[in-house]
BAFI-3210 file (N, C-alpha, C; in Angstrom, 3 decimals, decimal comma, padded with zeros to 6 digits):
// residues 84
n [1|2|3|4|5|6|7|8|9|10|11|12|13|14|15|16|17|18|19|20|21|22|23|24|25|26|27|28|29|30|31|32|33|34|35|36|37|38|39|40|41|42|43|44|45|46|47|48|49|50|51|52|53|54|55|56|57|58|59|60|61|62|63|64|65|66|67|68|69|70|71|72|73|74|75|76|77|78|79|80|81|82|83|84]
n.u [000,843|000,674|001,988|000,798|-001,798|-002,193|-001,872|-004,154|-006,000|-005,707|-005,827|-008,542|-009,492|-008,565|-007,797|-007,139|-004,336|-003,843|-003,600|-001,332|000,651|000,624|001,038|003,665|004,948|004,490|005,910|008,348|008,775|007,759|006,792|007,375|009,466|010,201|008,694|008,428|007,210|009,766|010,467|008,283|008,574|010,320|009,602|008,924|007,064|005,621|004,889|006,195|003,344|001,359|002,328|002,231|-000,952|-001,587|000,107|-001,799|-004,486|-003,571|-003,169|-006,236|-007,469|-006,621|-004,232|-001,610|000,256|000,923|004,164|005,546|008,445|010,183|010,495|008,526|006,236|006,719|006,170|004,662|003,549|000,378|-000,250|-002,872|-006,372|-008,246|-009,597|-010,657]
n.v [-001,189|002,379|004,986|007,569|006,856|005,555|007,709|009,140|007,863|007,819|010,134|010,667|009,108|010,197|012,757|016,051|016,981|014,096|013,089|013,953|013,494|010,603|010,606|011,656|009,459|007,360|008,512|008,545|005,538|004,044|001,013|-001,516|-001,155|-001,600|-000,550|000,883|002,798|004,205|005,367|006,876|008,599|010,231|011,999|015,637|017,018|014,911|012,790|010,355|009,164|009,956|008,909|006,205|006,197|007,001|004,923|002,703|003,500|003,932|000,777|000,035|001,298|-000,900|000,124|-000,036|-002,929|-006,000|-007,305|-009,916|-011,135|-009,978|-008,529|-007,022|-004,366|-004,095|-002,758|-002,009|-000,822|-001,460|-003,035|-002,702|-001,487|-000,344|001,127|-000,054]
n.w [000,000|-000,860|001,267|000,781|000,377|003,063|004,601|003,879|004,985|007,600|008,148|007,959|010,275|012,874|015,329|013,944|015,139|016,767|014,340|012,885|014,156|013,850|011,187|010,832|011,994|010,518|008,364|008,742|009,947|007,884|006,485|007,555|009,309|012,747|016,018|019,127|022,394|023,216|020,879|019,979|021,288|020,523|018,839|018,595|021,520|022,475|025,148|027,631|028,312|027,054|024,308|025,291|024,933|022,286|020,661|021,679|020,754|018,002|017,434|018,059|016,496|014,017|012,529|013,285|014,082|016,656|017,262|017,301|018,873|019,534|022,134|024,634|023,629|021,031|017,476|014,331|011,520|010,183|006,731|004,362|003,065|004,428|007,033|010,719]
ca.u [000,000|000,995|001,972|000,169|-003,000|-002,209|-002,096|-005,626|-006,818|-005,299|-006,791|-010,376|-009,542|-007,712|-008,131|-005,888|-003,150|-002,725|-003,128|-000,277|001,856|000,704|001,744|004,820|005,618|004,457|006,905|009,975|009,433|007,302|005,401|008,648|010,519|009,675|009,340|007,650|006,779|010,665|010,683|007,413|008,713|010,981|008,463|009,062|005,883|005,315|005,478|005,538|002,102|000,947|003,262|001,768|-002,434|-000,799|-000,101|-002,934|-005,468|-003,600|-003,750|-007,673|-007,895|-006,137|-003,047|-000,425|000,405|001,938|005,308|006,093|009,500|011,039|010,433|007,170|005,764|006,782|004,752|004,568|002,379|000,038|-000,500|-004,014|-006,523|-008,998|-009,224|-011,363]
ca.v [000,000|003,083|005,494|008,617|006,417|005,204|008,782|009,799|007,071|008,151|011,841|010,274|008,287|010,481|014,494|016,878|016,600|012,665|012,792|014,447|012,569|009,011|010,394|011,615|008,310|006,692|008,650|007,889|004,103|003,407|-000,437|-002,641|-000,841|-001,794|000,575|000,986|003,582|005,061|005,399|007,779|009,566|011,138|013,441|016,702|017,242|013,955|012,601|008,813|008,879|010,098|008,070|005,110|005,883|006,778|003,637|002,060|003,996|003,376|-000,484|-000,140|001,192|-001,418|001,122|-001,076|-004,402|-006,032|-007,617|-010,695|-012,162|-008,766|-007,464|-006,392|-003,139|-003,436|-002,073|-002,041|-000,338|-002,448|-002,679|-002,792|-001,279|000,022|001,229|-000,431]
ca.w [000,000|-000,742|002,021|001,066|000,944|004,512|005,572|003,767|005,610|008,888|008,590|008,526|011,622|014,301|015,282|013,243|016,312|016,819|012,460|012,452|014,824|013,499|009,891|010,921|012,316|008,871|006,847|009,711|010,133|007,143|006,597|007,561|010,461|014,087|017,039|020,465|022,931|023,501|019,757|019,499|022,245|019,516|018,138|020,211|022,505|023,078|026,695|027,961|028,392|025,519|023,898|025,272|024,642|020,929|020,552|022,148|019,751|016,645|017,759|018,255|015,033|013,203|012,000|013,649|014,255|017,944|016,793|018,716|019,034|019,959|023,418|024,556|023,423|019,795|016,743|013,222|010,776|008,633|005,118|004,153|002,161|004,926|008,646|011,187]
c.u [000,880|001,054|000,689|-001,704|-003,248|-002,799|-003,331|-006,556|-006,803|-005,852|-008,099|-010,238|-009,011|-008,452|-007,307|-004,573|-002,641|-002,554|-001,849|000,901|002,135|001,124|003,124|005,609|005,825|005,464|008,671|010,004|008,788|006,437|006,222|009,564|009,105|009,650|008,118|008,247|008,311|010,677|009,640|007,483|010,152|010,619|008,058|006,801|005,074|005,919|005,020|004,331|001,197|001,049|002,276|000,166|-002,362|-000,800|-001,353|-004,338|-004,986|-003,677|-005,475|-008,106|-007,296|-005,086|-001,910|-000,865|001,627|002,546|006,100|007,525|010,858|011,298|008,679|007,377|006,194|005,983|005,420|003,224|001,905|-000,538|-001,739|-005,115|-008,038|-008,676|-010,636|-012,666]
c.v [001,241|004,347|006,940|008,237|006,121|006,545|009,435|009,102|007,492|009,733|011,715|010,043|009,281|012,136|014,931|016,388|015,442|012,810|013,262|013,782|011,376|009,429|010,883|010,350|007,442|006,823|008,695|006,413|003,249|001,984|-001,323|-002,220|-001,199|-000,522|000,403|002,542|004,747|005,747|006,832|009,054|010,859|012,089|014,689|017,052|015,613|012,676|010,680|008,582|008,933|009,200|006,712|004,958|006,056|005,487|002,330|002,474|003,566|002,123|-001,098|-000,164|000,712|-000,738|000,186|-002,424|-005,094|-007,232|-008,627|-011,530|-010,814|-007,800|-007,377|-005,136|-002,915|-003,997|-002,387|-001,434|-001,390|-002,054|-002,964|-001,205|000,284|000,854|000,347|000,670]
c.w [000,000|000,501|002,377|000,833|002,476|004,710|004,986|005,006|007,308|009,096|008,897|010,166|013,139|013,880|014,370|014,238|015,899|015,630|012,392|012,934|014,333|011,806|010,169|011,162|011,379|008,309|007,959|009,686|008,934|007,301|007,528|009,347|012,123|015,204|017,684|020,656|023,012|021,937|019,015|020,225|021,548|018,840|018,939|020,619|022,803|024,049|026,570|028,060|027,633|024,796|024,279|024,646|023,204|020,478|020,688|021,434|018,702|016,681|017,506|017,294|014,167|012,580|012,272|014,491|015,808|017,170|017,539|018,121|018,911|020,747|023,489|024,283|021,926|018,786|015,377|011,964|009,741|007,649|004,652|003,732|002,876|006,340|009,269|011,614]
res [x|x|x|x|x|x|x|x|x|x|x|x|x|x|x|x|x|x|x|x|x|x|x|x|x|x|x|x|x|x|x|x|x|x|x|x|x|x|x|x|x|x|x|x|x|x|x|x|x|x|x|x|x|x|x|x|x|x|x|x|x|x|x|x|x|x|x|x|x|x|x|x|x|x|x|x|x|x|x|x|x|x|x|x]
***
């Protein structure tokens, strides 16, 4: 899937704000790269806590994928055609 479909798809789904954070993160780790909570905490104004319900929303809404056989807490964006 193309990215800048992801991120149409991701403007429906979130406020302006998180949209902006969860596409920034898109066009840093793309479909393929892994990353958790220290990782989102790279995007200035966002705090561990944030950081974590971030995560825990784009999860809900099908955006990323939990990544097992690499620690807990890591992510992945998935490739698909929709959102939940």
């Amino acid at each position: 899937m193309n990215i800048e479909v992801q991120k149409a798809n991701i403007k429906d789904s979130f406020t302006v704000k998180t949209a902006s954070h969860v596409c920034k993160l898109l066009e840093k780790f793309g479909f393929q790269a892994i990353f958790g909570r220290s990782e989102l905490q790279e995007i200035p104004g966002l705090k561990p806590t944030r950081s974590t319900a971030l995560l825990k929303e784009m999860a809900e809404k099908g955006i990323i994928e939990s990544v097992a056989g690499l620690g807990k807490g890591k992510y992945r964006f998935r490739q698909h055609k929709g959102l939940r």
